[in-house]
LUMLUM-896472 format. One record per residue: x, y, z of N, C-alpha, C in turn. Coordinates in steps of 0.05 Angstrom, whole numbers, plus 32768, in hexadecimal, padded with zeros to 4 digits. Layout:
N
XYZXYZXYZ/...
//
This chain:
462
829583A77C79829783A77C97828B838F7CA3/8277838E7C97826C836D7CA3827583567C9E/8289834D7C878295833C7C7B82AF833C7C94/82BF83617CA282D283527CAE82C883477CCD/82B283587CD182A783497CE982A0832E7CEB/829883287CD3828D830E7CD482A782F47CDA/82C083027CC682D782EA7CC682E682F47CE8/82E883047CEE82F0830E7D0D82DD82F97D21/82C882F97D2182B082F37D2C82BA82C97D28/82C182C17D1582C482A57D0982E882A37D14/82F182B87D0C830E82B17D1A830782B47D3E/82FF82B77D4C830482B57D6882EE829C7D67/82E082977D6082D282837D6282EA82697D5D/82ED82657D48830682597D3E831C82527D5D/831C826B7D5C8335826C7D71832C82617D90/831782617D968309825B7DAF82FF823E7DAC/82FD822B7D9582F982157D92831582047D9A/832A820C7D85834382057D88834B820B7DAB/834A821E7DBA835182227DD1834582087DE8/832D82057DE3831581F77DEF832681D77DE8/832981CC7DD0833281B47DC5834D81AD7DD6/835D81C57DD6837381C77DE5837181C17E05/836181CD7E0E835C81C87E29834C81AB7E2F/833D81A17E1E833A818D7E2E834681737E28/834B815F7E3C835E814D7E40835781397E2C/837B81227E26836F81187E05836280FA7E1E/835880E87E0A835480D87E17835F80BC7E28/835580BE7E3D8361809F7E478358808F7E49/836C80787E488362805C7E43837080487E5E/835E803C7E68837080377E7F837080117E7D/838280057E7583817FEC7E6B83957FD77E7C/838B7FC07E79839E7FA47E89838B7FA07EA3/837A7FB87EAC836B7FA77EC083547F927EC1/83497F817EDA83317F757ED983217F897ED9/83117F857ECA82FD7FA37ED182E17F917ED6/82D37F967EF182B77F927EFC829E7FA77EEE/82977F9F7EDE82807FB37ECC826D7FBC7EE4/826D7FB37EF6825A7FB67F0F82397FA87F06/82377F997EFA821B7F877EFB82237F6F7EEF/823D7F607F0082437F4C7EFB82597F3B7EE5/825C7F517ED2826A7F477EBF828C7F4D7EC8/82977F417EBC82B57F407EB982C27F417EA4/82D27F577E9E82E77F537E85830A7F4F7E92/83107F467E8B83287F3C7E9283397F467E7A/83517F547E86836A7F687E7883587F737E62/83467F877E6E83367F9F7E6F83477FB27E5E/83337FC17E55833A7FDC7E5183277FF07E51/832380047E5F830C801E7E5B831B802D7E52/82FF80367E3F8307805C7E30830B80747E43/831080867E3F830280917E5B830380B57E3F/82F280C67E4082F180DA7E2F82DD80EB7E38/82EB81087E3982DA811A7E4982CA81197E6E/82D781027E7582D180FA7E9382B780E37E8B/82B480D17E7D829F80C37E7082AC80AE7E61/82A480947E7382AA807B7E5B8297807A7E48/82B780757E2F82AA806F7E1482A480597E0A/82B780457E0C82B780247E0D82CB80127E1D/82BC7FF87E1F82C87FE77E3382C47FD57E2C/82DB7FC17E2E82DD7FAC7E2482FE7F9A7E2A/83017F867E17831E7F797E1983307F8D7E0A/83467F8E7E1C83607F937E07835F7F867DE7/83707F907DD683677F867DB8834C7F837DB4/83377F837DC0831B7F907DB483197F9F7DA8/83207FB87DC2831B7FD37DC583397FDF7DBE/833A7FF37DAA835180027DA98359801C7DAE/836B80207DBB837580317DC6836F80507DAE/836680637DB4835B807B7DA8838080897D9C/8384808C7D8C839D80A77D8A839980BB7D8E/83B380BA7DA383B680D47DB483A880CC7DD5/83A880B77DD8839A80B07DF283AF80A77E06/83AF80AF7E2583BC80B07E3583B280967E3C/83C7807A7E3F83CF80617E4C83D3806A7E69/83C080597E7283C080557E9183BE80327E96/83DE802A7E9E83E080147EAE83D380057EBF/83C17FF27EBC83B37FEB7ED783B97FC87ED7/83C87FBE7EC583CE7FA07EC783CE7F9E7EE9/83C57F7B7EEE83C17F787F0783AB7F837F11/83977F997F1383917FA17F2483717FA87F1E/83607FA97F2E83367F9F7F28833A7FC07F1F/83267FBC7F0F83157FE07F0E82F97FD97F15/82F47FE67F2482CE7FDF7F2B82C17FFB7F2A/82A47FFF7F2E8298801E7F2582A180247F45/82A280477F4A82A0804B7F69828280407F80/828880407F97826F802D7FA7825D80497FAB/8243803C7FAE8228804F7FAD822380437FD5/822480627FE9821980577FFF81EF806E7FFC/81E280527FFB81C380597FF881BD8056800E/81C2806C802D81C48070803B81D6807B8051/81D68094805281E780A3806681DA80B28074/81E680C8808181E080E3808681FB80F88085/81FD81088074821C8117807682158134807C/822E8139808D822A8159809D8232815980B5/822A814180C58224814080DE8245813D80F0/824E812780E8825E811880EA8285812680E1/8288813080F682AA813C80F682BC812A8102/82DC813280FC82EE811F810C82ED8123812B/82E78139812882E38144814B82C6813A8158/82AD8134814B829481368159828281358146/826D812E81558251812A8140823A813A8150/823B8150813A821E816481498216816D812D/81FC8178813081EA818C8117820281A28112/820981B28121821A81C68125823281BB810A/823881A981078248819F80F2824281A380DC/822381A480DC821B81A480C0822281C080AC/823881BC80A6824181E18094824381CB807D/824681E18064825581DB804E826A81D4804F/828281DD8051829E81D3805A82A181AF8063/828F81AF806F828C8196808382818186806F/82758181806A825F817680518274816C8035/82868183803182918185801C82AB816B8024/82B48171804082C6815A804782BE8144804C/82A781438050829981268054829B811A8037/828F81278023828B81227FFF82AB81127FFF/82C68124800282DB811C7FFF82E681058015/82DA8102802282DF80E3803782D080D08029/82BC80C9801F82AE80C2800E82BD80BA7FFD/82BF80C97FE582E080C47FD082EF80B47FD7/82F780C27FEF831980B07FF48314808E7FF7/82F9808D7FFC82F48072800782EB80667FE4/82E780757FD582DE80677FBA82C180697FB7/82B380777FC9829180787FC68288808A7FB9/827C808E7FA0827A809E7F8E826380A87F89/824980A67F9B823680B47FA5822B80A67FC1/821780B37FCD820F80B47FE681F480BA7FE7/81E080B07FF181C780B67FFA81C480C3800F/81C380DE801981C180EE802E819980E9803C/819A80E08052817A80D6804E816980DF8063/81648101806081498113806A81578118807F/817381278084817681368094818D8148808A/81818153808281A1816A806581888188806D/818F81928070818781A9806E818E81BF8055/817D81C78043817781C78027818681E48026/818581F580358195820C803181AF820D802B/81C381F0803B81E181E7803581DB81D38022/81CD81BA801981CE81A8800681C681AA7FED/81B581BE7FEB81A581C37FCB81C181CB7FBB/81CE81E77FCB81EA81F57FC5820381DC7FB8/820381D27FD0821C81B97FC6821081A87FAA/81FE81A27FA281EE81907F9281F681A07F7D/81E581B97F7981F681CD7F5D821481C57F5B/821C81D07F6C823981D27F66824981B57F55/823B81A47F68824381847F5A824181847F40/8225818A7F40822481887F1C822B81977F0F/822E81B87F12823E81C87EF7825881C07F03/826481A67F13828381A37F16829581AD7F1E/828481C67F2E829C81D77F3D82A581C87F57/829981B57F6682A781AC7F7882A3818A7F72/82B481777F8082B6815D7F7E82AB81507F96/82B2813B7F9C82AC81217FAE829981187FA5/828B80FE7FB5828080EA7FAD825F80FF7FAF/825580FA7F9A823E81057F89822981027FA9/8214811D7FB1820A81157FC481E8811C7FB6/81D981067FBB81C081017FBC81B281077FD1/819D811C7FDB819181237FF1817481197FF8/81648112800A81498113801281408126801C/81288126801681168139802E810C8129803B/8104812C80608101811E806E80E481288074/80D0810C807A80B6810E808480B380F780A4/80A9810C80AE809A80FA80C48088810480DC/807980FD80EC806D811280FD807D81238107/8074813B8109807381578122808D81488131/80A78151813B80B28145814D80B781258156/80BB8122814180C38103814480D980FD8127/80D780DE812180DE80D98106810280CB8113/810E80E48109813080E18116812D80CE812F/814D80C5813A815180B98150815080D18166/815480CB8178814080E08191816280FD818D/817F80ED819581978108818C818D81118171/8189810B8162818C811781448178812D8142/815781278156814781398156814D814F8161/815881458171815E8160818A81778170817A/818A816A816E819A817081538190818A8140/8178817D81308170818C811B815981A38127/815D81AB8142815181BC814D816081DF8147/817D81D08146818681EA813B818481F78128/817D81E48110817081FB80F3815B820280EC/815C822080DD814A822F80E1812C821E80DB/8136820980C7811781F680C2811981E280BC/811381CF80D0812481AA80D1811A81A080BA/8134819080AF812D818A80988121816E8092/810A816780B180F4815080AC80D8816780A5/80CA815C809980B48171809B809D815C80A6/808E816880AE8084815580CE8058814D80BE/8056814380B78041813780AF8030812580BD/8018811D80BD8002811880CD7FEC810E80C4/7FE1811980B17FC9810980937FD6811B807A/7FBD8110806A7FBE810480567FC581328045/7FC0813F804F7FC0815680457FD681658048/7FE3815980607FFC816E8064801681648054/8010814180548026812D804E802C813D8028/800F813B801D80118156800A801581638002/801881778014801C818A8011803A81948014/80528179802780608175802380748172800D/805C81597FFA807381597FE38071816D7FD2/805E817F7FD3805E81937FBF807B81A37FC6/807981B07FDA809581BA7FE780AC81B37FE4/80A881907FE680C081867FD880C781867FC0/80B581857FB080B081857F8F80C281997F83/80AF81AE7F9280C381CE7F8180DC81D77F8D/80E881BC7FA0810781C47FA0811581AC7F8F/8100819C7F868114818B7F6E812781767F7A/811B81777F97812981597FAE811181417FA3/8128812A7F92811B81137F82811080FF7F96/811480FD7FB1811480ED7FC2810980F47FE5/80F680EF7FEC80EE80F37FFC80E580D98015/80FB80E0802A80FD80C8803B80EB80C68051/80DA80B4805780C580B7807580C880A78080/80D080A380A580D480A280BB80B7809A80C2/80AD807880C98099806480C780A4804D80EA/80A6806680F880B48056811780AA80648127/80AC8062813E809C805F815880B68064816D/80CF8058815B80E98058817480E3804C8194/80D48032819280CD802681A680BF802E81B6/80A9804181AE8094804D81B88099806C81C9/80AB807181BF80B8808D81C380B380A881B2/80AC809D81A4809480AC818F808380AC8181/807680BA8170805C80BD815A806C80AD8149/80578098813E8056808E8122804C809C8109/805F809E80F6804B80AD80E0802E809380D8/801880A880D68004808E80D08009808A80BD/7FFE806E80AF7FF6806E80927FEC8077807E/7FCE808A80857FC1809E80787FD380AD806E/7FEE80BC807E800080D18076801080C88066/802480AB8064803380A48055801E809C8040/800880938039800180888022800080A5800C/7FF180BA801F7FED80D88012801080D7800A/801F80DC8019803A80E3800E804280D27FFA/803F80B97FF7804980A87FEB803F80B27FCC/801F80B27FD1801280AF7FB6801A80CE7F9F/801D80DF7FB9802080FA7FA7803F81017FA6/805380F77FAB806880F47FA9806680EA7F80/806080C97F7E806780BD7F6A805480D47F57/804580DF7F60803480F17F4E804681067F3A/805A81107F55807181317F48807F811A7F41/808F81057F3E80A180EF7F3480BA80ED7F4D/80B080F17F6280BF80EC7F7E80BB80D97F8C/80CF80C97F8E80CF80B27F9E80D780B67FBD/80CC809A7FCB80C7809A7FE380D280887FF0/80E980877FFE80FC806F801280F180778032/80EF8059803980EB8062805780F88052806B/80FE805B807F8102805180A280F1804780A8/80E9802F80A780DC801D80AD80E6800580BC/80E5800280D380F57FF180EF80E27FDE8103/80CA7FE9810980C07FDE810F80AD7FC28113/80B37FBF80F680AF7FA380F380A07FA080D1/80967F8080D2808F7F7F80BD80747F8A80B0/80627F9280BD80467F9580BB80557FBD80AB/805B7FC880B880667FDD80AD80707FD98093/80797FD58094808C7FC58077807B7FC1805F/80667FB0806B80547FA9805880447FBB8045/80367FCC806180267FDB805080377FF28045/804D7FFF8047805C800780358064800E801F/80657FEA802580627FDA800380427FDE7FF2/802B7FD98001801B7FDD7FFB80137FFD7FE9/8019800C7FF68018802D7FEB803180337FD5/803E80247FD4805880227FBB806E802B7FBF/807680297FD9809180347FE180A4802B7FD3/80C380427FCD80D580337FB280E5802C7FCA/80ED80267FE2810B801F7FEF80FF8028800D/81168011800E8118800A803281348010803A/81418021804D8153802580558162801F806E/814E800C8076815D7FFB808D81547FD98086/81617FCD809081507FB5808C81387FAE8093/812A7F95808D81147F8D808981227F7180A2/81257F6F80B681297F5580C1811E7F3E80C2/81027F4180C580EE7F2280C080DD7F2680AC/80F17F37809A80E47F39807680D67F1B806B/80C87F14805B80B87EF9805780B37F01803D/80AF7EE2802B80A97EDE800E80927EF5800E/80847EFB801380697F0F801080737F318009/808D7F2F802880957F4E801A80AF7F4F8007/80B77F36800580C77F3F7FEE80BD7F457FD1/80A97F2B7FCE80947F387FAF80887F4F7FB6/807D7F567FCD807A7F727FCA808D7F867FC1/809F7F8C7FC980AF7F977FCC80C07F997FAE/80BA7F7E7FA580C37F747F8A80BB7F877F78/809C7F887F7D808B7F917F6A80837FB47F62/80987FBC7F8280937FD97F7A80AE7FDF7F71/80C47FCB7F6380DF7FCC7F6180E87FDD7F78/80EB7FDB7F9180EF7FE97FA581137FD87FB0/811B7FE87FBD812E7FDF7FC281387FD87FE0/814B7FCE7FEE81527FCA800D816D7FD18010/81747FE2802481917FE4802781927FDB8042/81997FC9804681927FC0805E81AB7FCC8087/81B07FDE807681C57FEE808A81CE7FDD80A9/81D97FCE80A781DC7FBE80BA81FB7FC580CC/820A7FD380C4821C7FDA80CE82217FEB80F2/8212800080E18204801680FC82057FFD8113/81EB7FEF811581EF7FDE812882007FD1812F/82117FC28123822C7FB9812D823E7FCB8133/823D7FD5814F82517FDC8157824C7FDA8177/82647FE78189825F7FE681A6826C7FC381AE/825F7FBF81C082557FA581D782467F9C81CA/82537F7F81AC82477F6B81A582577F5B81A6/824F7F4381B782617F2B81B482717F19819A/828C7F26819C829D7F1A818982A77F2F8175/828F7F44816D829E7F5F816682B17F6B816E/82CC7F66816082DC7F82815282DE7F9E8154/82E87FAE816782E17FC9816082E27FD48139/82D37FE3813582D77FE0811882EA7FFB8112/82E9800D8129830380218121831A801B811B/83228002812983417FF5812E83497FEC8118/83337FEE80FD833B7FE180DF83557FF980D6/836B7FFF80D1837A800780B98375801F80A7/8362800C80A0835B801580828347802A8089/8337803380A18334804480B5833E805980B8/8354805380CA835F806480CE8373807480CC/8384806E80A88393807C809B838280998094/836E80948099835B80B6808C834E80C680A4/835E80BC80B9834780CB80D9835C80D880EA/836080E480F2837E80E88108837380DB8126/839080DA812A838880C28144837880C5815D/837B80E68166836A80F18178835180E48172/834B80E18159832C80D08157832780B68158/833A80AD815983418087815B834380858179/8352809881908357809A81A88331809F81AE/833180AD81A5831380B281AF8301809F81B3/82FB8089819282E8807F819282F8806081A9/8314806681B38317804B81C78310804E81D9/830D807081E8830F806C820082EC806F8209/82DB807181F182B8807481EF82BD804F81F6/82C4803A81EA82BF801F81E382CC801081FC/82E2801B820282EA801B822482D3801C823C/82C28030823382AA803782518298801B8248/828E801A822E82778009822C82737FF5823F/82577FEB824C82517FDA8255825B7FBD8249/82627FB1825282617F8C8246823A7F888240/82427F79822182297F6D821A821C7F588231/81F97F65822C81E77F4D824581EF7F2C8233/81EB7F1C824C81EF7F02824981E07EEF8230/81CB7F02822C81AF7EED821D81BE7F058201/81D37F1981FE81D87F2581E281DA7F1081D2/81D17F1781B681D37F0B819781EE7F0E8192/82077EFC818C821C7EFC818682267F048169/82347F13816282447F12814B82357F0B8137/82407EEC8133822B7EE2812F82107ED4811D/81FE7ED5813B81E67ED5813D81DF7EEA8129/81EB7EFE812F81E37F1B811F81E67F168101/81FE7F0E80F481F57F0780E181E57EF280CE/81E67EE480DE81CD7EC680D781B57EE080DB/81AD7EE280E5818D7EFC80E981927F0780D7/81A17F1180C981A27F2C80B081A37F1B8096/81B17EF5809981B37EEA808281977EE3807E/818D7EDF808D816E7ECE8089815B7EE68074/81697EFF808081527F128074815A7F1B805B/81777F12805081857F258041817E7F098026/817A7EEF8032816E7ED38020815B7EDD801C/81487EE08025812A7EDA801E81287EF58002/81347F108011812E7F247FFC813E7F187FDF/81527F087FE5816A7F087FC381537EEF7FC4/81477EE07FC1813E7ED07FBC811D7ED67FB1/81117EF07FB781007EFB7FAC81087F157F95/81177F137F8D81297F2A7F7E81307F3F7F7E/812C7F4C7F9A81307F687FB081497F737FAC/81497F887F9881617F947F9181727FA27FB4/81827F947FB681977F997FD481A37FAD7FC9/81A87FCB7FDC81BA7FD67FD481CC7FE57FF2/81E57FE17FEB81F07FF3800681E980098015/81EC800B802F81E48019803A81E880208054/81FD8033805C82018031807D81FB80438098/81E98054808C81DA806680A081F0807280AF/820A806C80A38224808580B48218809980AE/822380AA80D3822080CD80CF820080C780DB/81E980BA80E481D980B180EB81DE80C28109/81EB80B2811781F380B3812F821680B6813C/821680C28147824080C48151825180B1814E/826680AB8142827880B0814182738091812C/82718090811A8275807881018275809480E6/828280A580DD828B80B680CE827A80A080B3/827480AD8097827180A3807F828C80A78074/828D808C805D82A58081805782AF8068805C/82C28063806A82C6804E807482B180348071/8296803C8080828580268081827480218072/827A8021805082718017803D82838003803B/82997FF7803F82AE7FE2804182A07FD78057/829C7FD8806A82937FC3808B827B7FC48080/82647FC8807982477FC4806682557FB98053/82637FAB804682627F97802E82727F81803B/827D7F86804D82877F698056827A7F5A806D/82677F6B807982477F61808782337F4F8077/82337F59805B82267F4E804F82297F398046/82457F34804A825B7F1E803682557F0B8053/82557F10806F82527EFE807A823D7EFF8085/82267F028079820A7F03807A81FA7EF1806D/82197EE5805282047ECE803F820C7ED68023/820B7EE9801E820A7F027FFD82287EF17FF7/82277EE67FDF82467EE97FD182537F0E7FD4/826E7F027FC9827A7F237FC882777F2D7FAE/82697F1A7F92825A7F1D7F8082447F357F86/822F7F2D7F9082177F357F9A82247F507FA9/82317F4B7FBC82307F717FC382417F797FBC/824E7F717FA382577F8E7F99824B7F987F85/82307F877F78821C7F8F7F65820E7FA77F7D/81FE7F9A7F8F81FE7FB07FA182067FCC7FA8/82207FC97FB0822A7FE17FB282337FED7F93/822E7FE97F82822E7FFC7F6982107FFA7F5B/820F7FE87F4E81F57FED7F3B81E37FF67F43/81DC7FE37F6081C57FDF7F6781BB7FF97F79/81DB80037F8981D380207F8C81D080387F7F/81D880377F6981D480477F4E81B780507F4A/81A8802E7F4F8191802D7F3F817E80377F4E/818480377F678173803F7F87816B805A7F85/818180657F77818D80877F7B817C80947F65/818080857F508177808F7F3A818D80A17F29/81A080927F3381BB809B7F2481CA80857F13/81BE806F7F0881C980587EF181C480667EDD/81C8807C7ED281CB80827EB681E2808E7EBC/81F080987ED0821380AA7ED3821C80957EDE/8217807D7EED822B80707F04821D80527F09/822880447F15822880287F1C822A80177F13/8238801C7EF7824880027EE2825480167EDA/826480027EC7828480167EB9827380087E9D/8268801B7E8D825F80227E79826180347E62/825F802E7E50826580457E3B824E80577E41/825E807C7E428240808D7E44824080947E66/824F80877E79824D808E7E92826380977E9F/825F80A07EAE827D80AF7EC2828D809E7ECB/82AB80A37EC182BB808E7EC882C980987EE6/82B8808C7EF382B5808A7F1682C280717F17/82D880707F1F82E380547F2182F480507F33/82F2803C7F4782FE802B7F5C8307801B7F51/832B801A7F53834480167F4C83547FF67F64/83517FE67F6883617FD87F7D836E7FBE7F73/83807FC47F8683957FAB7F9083917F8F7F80/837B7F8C7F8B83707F707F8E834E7F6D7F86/834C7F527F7F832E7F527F7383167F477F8D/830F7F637F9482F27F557FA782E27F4B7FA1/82E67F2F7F8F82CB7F1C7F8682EA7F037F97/82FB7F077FA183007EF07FB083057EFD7FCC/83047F097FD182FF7F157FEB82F87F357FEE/82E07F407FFE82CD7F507FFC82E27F668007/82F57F62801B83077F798022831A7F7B801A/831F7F787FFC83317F7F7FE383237F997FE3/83107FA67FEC83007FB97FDF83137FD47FF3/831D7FCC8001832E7FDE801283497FDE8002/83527FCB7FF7836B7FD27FED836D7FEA7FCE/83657FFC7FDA8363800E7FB6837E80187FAF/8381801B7F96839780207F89838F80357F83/837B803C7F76837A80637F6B835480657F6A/834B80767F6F833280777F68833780927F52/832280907F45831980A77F26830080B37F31/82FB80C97F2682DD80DB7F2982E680DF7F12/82CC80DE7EF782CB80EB7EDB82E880E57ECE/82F880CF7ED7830E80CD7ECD832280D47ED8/831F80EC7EEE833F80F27EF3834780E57F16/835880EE7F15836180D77F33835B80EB7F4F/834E80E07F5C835080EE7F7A836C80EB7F80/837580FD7F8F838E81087F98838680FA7FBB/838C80DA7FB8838380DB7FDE838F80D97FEE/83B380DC7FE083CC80E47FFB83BB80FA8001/83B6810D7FEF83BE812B7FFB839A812C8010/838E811C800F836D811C801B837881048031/838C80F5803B839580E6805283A580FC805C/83BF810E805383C48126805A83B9812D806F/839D8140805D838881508067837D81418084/8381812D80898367811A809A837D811280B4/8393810980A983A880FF80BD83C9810E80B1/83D3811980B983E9811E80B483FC811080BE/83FC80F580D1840E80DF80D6840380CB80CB/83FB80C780B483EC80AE80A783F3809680AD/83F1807B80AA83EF805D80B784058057809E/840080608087840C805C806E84198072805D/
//
């Protein structure tokens, strides 16, 4: 009796291996493209493995050989680069209709993830305003793979009692049951903080180091150094809003802050070796600000590549908001001016070895949606000074490395998720080739982004 149990027991086993083998997909190899390894290198008429949603190897055609039984995918002509990392957002907020807390559902979140995608951005830094009851949820799900879009990374947010956020955003997160800045003061509560944060297993904890032009409490120092120090203690790192200038900045750096999420404007050789030294990073989010009444600026909705994914009611919208605006004062910083100011700062840091990484604080404030403006953040940068070399190490590796996600993402590597941005044309000769995509991949298989332009516009541009 135990002999037929045992071969019964070996035959479904048997049979459940074979079924399993059966179901999953044979491998692909997707060959003839340039492929951008994303930290600079180039192979030219490329080929990646791709197996189990995971590159296996990469290299030249006739290097590397094609596996038997492996699905050929055509890409002669055309770049493969990793998907773009934005190390800085806020998602939830931000609908085609409006930008309120009230937005913030799952559903919403989940479409934001897939706007994200469509644009080729293959994770996101959500930074201390997610409320943990909807984001912890989505985060599971990501990883046992029940749902897709661009991978979301969350903060917990610190700053005093009623302050921190921009003055809408506070008045915003009044609606949930428990805002998700937790409000600190010295050295005991900031503490007591990260413990809280600790045992929900949020790697990243963001603090709010502004004043908002004297409109509010500054977190002191005492509280960020307590947070800082007992943060790296549970193995949680610490990015901050820091605007106010350089003296902020500094000491920061001093207590070991890993990342800056806005820029550093009259950043100096002093804080970049600082800054150097705690391998800390800058995303210097410069976008947000460009918009409105600046001399010589572009509306940036009016791009295309825009607004094949928005329906027009929202394009009508954001003209007839840009319609009321005041004309810029006479003594305004032009175009520009603006970027000479962002190149000076964006030199000194590449010139002290300040890992830059993208970042555009969309979903921050109304109506700049996430998506889209990880493309207008790399071509800011491009005319900021940065080769289109440099930020597109940026927007992949270097946000990878920010995240603490370069072991799944930000090069096309053997061993990592073949997240891959598919285009036209090669953005190392012009930075808005990065708009022309041909197919983007998650784990290998292709986003479907007629049917997600569909979903978004049903009279599409294209």
């Amino acid at each position: 009796m135990r002999k037929v149990q045992f071969g019964a027991t070996l035959g479904l086993a048997l049979l459940a291996l074979t079924f399993a083998a059966a179901q999953r997909p044979a491998p692909v190899a997707f060959e003839g493209a340039r492929i951008l390894v994303g930290d600079g290198r180039v192979i030219d008429n490329g080929i990646l493995l791709v197996d189990d949603g995971r590159i296996t190897r990469v290299g030249r055609v006739g290097d590397v050989q094609r596996p038997q039984g492996a699905t050929r995918v055509d890409l002669a002509g055309k770049t493969v680069m990793p998907t773009l990392i934005d190390a800085h957002l806020h998602v939830g907020y931000e609908n085609t209709q409006g930008w309120t807390a009230r937005n913030y559902t799952r559903d919403n979140v989940l479409d934001t993830l897939d706007r994200l995608a469509y644009y080729g951005v293959g994770a996101v830094f959500s930074a201390g305003t997610d409320p943990v009851e909807i984001a912890l949820p989505i985060q599971r799900d990501q990883a046992a793979g029940r749902i897709g879009g661009a991978r979301l990374v969350i903060a917990a947010g610190a700053g005093p009692p009623g302050a921190g956020p921009n003055g809408t955003l506070l008045k915003e997160l009044a609606i949930f049951p428990r805002s998700p800045v937790h409000g600190i003061t010295g050295d005991a509560d900031a503490r007591q903080v990260v413990k809280e944060v600790a045992a929900l297993r949020i790697p990243i904890i963001k603090v709010w180091v502004t004043d908002r032009g004297g409109t509010q409490a500054k977190t002191k120092p005492e509280a960020y150094r307590a947070l800082i120090d007992e943060a790296h203690r549970n193995g949680i790192r610490v990015v901050a809003h820091a605007t106010d200038g350089l003296a902020d900045a500094k000491d920061l750096a001093r207590a070991g802050l890993d990342g800056y999420i806005h820029g550093v404007l009259d950043a100096d050789a002093e804080f970049a070796a600082m800054a150097k030294t705690n391998n800390a990073f800058v995303a210097p989010a410069q976008g947000l600000g460009l918009r409105g009444a600046v001399p010589g600026l572009q509306p940036w909705f009016e791009d295309a590549f825009f607004q094949e994914a928005v329906p027009p009611s929202t394009i009508e919208r954001y003209r007839q908001q840009q319609a009321k605006l005041n004309p810029p004062a006479a003594n305004a910083l032009t175009l520009q001016q603006r970027y000479e100011r962002a190149g000076r700062m964006i030199k000194v840091l590449q010139e002290g070895g300040v890992r830059i990484a993208i970042g555009t604080d969309a979903g921050a404030t109304p109506d700049y949606p996430p998506g889209y403006p990880a493309h207008r953040e790399m071509d800011i940068y491009v005319k900021s000074g940065m080769t289109p070399e440099q930020v597109l190490i940026a927007a992949t590796r270097s946000g990878a490395e920010a995240l603490g996600l370069d072991k799944e993402m930000g090069t096309l590597e053997a061993g990592k998720l073949a997240n891959l941005l598919v285009l036209d044309a090669d953005p190392r000769a012009d930075i808005l080739n990065t708009r022309k995509i041909f197919r983007v991949y998650f784990a290998g298989r292709e986003l479907d982004r007629a049917a997600l332009r569909k979903r978004w516009n049903p009279s599409p541009t294209r």
